[in-house]
N, C-alpha and C positions, 0 to 999 in steps of 0.2 A: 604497467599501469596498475595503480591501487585500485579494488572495488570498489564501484560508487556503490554507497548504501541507502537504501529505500525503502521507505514505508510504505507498504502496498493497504491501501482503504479496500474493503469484502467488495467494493462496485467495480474495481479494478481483475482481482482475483477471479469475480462471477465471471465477467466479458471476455478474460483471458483463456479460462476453461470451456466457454459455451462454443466458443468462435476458434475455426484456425486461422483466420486473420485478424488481423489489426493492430494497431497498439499495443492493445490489454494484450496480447497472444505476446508480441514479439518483447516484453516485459518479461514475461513466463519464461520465454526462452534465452533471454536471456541471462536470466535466472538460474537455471538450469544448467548454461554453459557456464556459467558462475564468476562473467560479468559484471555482474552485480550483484550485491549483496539483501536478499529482499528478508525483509524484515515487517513481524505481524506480532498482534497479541491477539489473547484468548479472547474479547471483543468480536475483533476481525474474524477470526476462527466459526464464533458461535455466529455470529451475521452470516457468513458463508453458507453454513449447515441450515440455516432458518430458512433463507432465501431460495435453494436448491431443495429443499425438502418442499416450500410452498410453490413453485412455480415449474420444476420439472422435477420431481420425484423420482420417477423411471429411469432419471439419467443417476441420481445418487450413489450409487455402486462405483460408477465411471469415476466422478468427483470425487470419491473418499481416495480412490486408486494414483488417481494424477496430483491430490493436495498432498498426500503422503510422499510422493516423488522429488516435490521441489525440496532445495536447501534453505527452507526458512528460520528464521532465528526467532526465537518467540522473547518479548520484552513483556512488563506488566508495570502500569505508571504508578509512583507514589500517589500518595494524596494529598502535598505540595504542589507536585505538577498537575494533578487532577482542578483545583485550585486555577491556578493559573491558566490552563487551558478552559475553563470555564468562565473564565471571562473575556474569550476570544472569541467564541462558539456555541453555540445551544448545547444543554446537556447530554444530549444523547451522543453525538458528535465529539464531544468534550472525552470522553474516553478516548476515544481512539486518538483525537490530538495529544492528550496526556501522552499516552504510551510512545507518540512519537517524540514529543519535547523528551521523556525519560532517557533517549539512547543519543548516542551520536550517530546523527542521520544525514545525508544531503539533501534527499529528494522525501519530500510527501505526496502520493499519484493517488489520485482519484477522480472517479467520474462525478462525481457529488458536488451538486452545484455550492455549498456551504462551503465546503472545502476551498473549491476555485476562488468563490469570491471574498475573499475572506481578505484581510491585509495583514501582511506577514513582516512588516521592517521590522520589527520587535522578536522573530525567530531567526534563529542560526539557518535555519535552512532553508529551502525554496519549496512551494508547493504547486503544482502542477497535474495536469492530464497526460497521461500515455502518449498524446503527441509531443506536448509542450518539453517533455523530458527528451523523448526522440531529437526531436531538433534543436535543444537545447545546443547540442555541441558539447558538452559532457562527457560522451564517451569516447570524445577523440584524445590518444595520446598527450599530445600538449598541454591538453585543458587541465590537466593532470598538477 
């Protein structure tokens, strides 16, 4: 089976790291077993670090430890796709979509309501929540 390849949004990455359960966690892992293909830009990266720095600090040590562990592929979007993803999404947002329109991706996961609601026929790829990808049926063999 080919890795499916993913754009992991920093609201995916925080919830994976914070929690040993759920979605966001069982992403991470399988990530890790290298299932999937998880894929971030420095965006995602520096969200992560903001986010962990302002709301558990204490834990930051832990998080440098486990974001360095995963096999992530770091992308950076033109300013073409910057462009384009900016008129799908609010600016801020717009980064991180860029980056994902930049690569060839399947999945966009995030907990980020903008994200979810967003209308995606006009992308190559589907965007979704840690569940929505779970149950997808994507990782089955066949679907392949």
């Amino acid at each position: 089976m080919k890795p499916i390849r993913i754009f992991l949004d920093s609201s995916v990455i925080i919830a994976g790291l914070a929690s040993s359960k759920g979605g966001s966690r069982e992403i991470l892992n399988l990530a890790e077993l290298r299932v999937v293909v998880p894929i971030v830009s420095e965006e995602v990266v520096k969200e992560v670090i903001r986010n962990v720095e302002k709301k558990l600090p204490q834990t930051l040590p832990h998080y440098y430890q486990l974001f360095r562990s995963l096999p992530f592929v770091m992308v950076e979007p033109s300013e073409s796709h910057f462009k384009t993803a900016a008129k799908l999404i609010n600016l801020h947002d717009a980064k991180i979509l860029a980056a994902a329109i930049s690569t060839k991706i399947d999945w966009l996961i995030s907990l980020d309501k903008h994200f979810l609601d967003m209308k995606t026929e006009n992308l190559e790829f589907k965007i979704g929540s840690p569940g929505d990808f779970l149950c997808s049926g994507d990782l089955r063999p066949e679907s392949k």
